[in-house]
C-alpha positions as CSV (number, residue, x, y, z in Angstrom):
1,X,217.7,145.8,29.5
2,X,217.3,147.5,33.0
3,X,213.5,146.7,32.7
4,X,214.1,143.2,33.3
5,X,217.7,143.9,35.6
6,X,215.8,142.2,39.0
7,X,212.9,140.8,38.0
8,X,212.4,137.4,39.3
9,X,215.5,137.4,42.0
10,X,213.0,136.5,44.6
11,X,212.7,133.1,43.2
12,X,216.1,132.8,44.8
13,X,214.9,133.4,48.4
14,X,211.4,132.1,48.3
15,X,212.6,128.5,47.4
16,X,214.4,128.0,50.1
17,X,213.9,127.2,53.9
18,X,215.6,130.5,55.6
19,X,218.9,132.1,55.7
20,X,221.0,132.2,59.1
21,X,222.7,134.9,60.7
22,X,225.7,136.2,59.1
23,X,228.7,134.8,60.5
24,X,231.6,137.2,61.6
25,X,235.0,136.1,62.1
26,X,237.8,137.5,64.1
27,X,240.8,138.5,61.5
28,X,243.5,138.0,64.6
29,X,243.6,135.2,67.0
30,X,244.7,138.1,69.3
31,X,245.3,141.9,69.2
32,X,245.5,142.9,65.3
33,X,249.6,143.2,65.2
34,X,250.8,146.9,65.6
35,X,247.8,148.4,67.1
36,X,248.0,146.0,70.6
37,X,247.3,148.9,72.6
38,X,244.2,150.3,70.6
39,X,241.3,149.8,73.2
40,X,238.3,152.3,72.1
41,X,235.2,150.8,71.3
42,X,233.7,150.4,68.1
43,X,230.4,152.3,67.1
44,X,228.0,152.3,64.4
45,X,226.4,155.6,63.3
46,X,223.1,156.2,61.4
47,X,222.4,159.4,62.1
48,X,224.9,161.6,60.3
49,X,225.8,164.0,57.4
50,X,226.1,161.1,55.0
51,X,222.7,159.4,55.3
52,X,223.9,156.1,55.4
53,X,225.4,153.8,57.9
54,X,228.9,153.8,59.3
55,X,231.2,152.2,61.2
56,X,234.1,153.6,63.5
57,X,237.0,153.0,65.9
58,X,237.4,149.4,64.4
59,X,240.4,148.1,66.5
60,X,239.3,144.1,66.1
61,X,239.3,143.6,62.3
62,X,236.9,141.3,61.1
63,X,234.9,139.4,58.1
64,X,231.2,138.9,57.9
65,X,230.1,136.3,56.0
66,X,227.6,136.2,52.8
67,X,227.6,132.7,51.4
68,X,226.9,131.9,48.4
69,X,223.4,130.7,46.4
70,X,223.6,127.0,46.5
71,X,222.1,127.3,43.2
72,X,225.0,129.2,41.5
73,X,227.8,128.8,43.5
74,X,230.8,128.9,41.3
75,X,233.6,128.9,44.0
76,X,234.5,132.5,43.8
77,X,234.8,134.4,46.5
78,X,235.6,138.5,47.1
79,X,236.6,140.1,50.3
80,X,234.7,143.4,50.0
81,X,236.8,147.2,51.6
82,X,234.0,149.1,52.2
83,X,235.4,153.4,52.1
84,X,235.5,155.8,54.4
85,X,238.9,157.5,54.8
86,X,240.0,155.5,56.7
87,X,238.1,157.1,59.7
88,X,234.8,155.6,59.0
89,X,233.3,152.2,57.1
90,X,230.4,152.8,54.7
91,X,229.6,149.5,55.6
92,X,225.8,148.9,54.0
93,X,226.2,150.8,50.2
94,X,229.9,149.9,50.0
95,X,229.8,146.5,51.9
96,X,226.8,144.7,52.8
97,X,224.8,145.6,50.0
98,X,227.4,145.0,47.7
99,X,227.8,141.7,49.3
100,X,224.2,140.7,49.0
101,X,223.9,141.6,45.1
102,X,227.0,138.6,44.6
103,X,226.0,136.2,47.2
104,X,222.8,136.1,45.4
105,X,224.8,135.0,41.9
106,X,226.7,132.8,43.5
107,X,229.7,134.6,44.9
108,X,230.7,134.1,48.7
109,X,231.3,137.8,50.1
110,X,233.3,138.8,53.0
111,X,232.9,142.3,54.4
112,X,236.2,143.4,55.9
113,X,236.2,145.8,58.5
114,X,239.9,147.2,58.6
115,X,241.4,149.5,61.3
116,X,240.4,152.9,61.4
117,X,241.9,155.9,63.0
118,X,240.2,157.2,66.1
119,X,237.2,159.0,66.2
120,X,237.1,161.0,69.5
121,X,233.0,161.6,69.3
122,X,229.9,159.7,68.7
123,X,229.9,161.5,65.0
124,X,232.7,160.5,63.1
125,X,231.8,161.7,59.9
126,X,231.3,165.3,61.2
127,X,235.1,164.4,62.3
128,X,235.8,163.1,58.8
129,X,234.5,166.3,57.2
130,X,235.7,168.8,59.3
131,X,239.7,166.8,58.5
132,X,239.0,167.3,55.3
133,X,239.3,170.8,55.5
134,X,242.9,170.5,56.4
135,X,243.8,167.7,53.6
136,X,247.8,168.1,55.0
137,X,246.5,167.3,58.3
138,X,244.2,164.8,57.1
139,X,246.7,162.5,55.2
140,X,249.5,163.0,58.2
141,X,247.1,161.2,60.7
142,X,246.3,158.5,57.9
143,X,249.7,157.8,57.4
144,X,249.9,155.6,60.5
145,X,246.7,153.6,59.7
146,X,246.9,152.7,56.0
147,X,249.9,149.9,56.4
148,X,247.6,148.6,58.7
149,X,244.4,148.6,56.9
150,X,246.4,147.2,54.3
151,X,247.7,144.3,56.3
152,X,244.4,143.6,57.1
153,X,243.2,143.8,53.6
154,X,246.1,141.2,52.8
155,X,245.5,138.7,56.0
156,X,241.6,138.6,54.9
157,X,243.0,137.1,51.3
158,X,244.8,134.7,54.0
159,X,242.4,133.7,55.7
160,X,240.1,132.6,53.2
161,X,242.3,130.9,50.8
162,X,243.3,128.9,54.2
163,X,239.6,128.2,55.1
164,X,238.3,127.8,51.6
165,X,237.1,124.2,51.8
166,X,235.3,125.3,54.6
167,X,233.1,127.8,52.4
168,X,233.9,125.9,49.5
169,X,235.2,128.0,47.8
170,X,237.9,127.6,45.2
171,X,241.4,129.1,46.7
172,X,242.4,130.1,43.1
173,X,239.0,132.3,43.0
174,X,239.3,135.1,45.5
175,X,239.2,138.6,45.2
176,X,239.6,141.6,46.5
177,X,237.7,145.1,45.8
178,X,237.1,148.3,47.8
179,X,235.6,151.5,48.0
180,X,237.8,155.4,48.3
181,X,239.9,154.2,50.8
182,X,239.0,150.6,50.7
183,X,240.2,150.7,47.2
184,X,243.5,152.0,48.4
185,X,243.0,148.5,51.0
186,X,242.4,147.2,47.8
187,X,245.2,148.3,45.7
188,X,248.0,147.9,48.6
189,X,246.6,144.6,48.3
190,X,247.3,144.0,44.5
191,X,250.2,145.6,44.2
192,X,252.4,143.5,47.0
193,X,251.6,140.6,47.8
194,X,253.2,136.6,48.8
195,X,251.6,133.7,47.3
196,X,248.9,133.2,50.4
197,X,248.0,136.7,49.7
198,X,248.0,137.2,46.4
199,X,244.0,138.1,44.9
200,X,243.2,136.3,41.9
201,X,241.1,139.4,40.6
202,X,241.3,143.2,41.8
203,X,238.0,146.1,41.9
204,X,239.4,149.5,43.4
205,X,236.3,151.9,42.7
206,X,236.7,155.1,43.0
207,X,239.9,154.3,44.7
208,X,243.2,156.4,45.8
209,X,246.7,155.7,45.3
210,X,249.7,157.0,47.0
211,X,252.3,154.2,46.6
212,X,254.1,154.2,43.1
213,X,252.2,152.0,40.3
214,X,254.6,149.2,39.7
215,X,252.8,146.5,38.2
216,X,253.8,142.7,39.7
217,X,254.8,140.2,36.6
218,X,252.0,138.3,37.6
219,X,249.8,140.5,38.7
220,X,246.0,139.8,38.2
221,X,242.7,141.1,36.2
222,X,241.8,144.5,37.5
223,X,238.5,146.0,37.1
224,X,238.2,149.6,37.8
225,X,235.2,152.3,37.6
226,X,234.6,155.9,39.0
227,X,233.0,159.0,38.4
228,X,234.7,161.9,36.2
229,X,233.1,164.3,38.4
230,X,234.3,162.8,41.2
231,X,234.6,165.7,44.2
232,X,237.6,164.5,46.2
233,X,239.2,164.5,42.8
234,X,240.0,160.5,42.5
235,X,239.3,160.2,38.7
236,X,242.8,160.5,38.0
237,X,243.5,157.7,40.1
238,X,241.4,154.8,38.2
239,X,242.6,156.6,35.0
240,X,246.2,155.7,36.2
241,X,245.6,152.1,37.8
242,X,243.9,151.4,34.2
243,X,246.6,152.9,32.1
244,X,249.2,150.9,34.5
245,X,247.7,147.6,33.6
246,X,247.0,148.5,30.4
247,X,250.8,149.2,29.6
248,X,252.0,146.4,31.5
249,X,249.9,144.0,29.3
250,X,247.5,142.8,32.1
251,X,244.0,142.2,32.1
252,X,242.3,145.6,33.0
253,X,239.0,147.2,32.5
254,X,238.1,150.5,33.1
255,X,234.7,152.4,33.0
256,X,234.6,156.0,33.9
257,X,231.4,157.6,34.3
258,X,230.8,161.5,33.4
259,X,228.3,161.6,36.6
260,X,227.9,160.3,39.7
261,X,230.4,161.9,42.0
262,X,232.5,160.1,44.8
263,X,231.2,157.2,47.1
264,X,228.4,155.9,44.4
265,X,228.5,152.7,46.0
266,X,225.3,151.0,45.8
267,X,223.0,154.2,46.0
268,X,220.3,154.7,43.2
269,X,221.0,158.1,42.2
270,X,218.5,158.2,38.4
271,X,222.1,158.2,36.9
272,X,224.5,155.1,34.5
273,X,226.5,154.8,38.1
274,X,223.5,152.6,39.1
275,X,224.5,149.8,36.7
276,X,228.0,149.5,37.8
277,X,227.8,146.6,39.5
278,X,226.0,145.0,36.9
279,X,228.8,145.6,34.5
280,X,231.2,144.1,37.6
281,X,229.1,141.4,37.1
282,X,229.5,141.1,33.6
283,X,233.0,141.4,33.9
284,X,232.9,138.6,36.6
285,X,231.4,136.5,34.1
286,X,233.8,136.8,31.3
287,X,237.0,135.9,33.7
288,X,234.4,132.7,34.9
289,X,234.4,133.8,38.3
290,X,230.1,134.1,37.6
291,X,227.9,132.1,35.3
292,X,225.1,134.5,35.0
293,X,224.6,138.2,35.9
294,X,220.9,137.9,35.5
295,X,219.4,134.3,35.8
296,X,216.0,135.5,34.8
297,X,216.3,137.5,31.7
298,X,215.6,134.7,29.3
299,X,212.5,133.6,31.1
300,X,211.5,137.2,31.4
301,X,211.7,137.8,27.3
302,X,210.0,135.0,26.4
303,X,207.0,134.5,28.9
304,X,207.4,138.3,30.8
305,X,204.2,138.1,33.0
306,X,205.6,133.6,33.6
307,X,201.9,132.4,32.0
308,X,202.9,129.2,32.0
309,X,204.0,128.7,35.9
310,X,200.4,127.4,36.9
311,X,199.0,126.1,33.6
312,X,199.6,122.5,34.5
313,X,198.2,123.4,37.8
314,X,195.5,125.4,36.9
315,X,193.9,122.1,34.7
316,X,194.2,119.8,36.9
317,X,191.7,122.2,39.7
318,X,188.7,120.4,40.0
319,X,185.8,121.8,38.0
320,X,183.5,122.1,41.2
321,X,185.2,125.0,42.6
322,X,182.8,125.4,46.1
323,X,184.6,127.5,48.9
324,X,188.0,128.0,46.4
325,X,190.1,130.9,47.5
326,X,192.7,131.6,45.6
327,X,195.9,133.9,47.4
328,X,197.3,135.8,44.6
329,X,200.7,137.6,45.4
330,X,204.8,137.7,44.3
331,X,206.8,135.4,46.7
332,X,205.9,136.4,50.2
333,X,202.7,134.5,49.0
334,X,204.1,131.8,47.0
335,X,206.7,131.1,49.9
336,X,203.7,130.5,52.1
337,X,203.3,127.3,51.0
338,X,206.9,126.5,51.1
339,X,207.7,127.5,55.1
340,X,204.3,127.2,56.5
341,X,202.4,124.0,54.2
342,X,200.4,123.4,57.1
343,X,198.2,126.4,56.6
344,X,197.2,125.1,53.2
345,X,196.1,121.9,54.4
346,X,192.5,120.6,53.7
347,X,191.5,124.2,53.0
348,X,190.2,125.6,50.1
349,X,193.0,128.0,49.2
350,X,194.8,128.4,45.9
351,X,198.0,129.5,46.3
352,X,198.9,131.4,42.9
353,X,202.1,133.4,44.0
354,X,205.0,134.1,41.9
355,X,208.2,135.5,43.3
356,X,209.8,138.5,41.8
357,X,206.2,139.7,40.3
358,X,205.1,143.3,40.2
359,X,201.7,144.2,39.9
360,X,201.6,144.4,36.1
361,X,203.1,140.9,35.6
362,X,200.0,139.9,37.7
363,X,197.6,141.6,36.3
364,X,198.4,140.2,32.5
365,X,198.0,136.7,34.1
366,X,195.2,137.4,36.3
367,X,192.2,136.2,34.0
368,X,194.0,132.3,33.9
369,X,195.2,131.9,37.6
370,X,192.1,133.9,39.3
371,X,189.0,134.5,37.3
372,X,189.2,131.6,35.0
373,X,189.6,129.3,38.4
374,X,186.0,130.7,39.6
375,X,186.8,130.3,43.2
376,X,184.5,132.3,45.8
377,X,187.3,134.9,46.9
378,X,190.6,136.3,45.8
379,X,193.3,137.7,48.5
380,X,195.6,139.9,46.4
381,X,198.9,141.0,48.3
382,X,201.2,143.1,45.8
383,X,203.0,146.0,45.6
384,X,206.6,145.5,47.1
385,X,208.2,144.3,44.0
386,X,206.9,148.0,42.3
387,X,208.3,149.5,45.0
388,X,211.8,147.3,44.7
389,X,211.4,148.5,40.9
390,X,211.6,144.5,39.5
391,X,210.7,145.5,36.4
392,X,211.9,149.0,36.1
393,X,210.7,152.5,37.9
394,X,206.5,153.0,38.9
395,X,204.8,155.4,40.9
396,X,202.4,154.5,43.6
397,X,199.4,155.4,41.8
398,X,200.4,153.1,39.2
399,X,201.0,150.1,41.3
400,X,197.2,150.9,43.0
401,X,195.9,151.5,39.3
402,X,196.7,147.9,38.6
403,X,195.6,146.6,42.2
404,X,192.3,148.1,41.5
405,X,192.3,147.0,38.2
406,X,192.8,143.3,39.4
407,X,189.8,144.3,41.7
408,X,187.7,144.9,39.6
409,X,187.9,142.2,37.8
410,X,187.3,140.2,40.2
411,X,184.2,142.0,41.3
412,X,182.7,142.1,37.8
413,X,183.5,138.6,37.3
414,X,180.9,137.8,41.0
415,X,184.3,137.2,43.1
416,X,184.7,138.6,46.3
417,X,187.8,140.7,46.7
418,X,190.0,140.7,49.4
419,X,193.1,143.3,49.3
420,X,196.1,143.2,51.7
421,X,198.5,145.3,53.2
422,X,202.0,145.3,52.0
423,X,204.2,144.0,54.3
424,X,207.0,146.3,56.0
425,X,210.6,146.2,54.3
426,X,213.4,149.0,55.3
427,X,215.2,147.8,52.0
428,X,215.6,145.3,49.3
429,X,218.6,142.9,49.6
430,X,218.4,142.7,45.6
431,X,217.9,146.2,45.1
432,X,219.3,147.9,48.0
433,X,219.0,152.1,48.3
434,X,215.7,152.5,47.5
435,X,214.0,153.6,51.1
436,X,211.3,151.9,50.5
437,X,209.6,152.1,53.9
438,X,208.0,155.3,53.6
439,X,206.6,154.4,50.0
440,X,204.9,151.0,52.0
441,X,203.0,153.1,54.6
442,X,201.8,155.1,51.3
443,X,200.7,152.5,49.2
444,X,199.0,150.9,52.0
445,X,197.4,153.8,52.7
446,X,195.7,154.0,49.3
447,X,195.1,150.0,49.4
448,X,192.4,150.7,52.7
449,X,191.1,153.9,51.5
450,X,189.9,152.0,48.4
451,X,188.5,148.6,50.3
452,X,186.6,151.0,52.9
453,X,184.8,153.3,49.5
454,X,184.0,149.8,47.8
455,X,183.5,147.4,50.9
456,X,186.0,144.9,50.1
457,X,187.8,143.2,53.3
458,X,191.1,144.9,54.1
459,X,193.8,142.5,55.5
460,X,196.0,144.4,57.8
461,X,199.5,142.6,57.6
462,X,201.8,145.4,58.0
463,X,200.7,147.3,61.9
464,X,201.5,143.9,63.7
465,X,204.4,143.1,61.8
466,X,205.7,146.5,61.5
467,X,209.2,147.7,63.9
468,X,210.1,150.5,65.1
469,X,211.8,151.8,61.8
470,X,209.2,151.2,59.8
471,X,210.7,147.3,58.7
472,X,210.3,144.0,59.4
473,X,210.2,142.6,63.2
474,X,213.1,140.6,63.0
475,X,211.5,137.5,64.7
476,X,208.9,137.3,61.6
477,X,211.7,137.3,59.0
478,X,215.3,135.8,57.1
479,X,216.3,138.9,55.2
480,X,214.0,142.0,56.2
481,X,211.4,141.4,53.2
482,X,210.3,137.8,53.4
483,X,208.7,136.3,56.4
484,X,209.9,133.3,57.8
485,X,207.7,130.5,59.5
486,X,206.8,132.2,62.3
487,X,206.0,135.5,60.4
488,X,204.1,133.2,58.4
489,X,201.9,131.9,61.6
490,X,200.8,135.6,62.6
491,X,199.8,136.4,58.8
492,X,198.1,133.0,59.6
493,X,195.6,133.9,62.0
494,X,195.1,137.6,60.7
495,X,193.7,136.4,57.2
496,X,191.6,133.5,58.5
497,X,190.1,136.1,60.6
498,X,189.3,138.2,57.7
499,X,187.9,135.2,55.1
500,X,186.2,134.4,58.1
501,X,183.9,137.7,56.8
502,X,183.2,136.6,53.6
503,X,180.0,135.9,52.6
């Protein structure tokens, strides 16, 4: 059920000590063959028609690295085509994010950047649009690029069933799926190939063909989805990669949605196109290539708000509870302990976070891990994993109905309340396409407005943690939402300062 879709994917990142850098490799020793005298720059644009990020003038093909979870590695391993017509790279809602959703179920993901024809401007998807008006035009000047995209799309395959061991990954588990154009990548890809190339499993979404469809004898599972009211018209072309398959006797599956238009990606549009990669997943799972779509949806049907986490815990609390403070949260409080213990040393605080939670999870298991514990003072920081929609869709005013409600019953029960800021986030690596930066400064908004009316401390997390785009400083964090140790050290001092108040 989507309810329960992402609840609980924090306990992934919370456990464990940090994430590096991704790691971007070089396709070519040298000069990508056939484009040697290529030398424009490459350039990211934000700023543009689209709304989303893009990359152009790629002349140095290369693969970013997502490795896998630890915890569910299975060996598999996709190189990801991000689309773009082959004059621009969607490269967050058709690659990164994309990445970050398997790497997190335990597939390595490589994002390919492939050549691209070349943008003369600094806004290559006004170039891209105004092309399109000329679609004669338009395919002439791609006719030059796509073998070479294509080649790129094959020596990525290379490359990684030659370096498997390295990622360990198992070289008869790779795949290959793209996006518009990076499912045509995709599909020149699957449909030639030599046994270092050859992809294991195929996903063109919403992809375009303009070779014949001649199946290979041993060609392999193909998964394909798109939208029927696809505007540049693709539909057709999953219908006919599907019916292909399906005729040649291979292993294919199709799903074609009636909305959602072209270049879906990863975006939340309200609409069934949202789930697709879920049922990727699924399909993942029945070929082996993925052990679980959703590692949490047992735990969350049988104990939703997790009531049993910190009953063992909770009984062995001495009786005398003196100074007790107990920090109630979702993982950025739980993780505390984990990257920064030496805060909680000798000091009277509780720490009674649980990653993944939303703020009605927390408020069903307030009573046994806060007011039941009777310490002096409760430091509640919630809200994000509302905002990340964990366990389905809520407004603000519902996420500060149950912060208030938590509040209060804290205040009625002679605890002294404490209520924090939400810390920045410019988006959710589980959930990615929800703008959730704007919502933060809303919510928090609400959160001081409240402690000022009822004279409860106000911890202020987010304006000294906050950049310039309304996320994360990068020095205070691994992946944008969750601090890392030295984030952890300034939230440190600022809420020592505060229970410093306390009466």
């Amino acid at each position: 059920m989507k309810v329960y879709r992402f609840a609980l994917l924090l306990m992934i990142l919370t456990v464990t000590s940090g994430l590096v850098a991704q790691e971007v490799i070089s396709l070519y020793p040298g000069a990508a063959p056939g484009s040697e005298s290529w030398d424009w720059e490459e350039g990211v644009s934000e700023q543009n028609l689209f709304q989303t990020k893009v990359v152009y003038n790629v002349t140095k093909p290369t693969l970013t690295v997502f490795p896998a979870n630890k915890d569910r590695a299975t060996g598999a391993a996709v190189i990801i085509c991000p689309g773009g017509g082959f004059q621009t790279l969607s490269i967050d809602s058709e690659g990164n994010d994309v990445a970050r959703w398997l790497a997190f179920r335990g597939v390595t993901a490589f994002v390919l950047k492939y050549r691209l024809v070349h943008s003369t401007t600094a806004d290559p998807v006004m170039e891209l649009v105004q092309k399109l008006q000329d679609p004669d035009k338009f395919r002439a000047e791609n006719t030059s690029v796509i073998p070479l995209a294509i080649a790129d799309g094959k020596e990525a395959i290379r490359y990684v069933r030659a370096h498997a061991a390295e990622y360990s990954i198992d070289p008869g588990k790779i795949g290959i799926m793209g996006f518009s154009a990076g499912g045509t990548v995709t599909m020149g890809a699957t449909l030639k190939y030599d046994r270092e190339s050859r992809p294991d499993f195929a996903a063109p979404i919403y992809g375009a063909i303009f070779d014949s469809l001649i199946v290979p004898s041993d060609a392999p599972p193909i998964f394909v989805a798109a939208a029927t009211d696809d505007n540049l018209q693709l539909a057709p072309h999953s219908v006919a990669i599907y019916e292909a398959w399906r005729q040649a006797g291979k292993p294919a599956e199709l799903h074609m949605y009636e909305r959602g238009g072209h270049g879906f990606g990863m975006h939340q549009q309200k609409l069934p196109t949202d789930e697709w990669i879920v049922r990727f997943g699924q399909w993942l799972q029945l070929h082996k290539y993925l052990d679980v779509v959703d590692p949490y949806a047992k735990l969350m049907r049988e104990d939703w708000a997790y009531l049993h986490r910190y009953q063992k815990d909770n009984a062995m609390l001495p009786e005398n509870a003196g100074k007790r403070i107990v920090l109630m949260g979702n993982s950025i409080t739980e993780g505390w302990s984990n990257h920064n213990p030496e805060f909680f040393a000798n000091k009277p605080y509780v720490n009674r976070g649980i990653s993944g939670q939303t703020t009605p999870q927390m408020l069903v298991r307030f009573r046994q891990d806060v007011i039941d514990l009777h310490p002096r003072a409760v430091a509640i920081l919630a809200g994000i994993n509302d905002i990340a929609e964990n366990t389905g869709p809520m407004t603000l005013e519902e996420t500060f109905g149950n912060i208030r409600s938590m509040a209060e019953l804290a205040r009625n029960a002679g605890i002294q309340v404490v209520l924090c800021s939400v810390l920045p986030a410019k988006d959710f690596p589980w959930h990615p396409g929800l703008a959730p930066a704007q919502k933060v400064v809303d919510l928090n908004r609400m959160i001081r407005t409240y402690a000022d009316q009822e004279d409860f401390l106000y911890v202020d997390y987010f304006t000294p943690m906050v950049d310039a785009e309304n996320g994360l400083k990068s020095e205070y964090t691994y992946d944008g939402v969750h601090p890392n140790k030295m984030g952890y050290q300034v939230m440190d001092e600022i809420l020592e300062k505060v229970l410093a108040k306390l009466r």
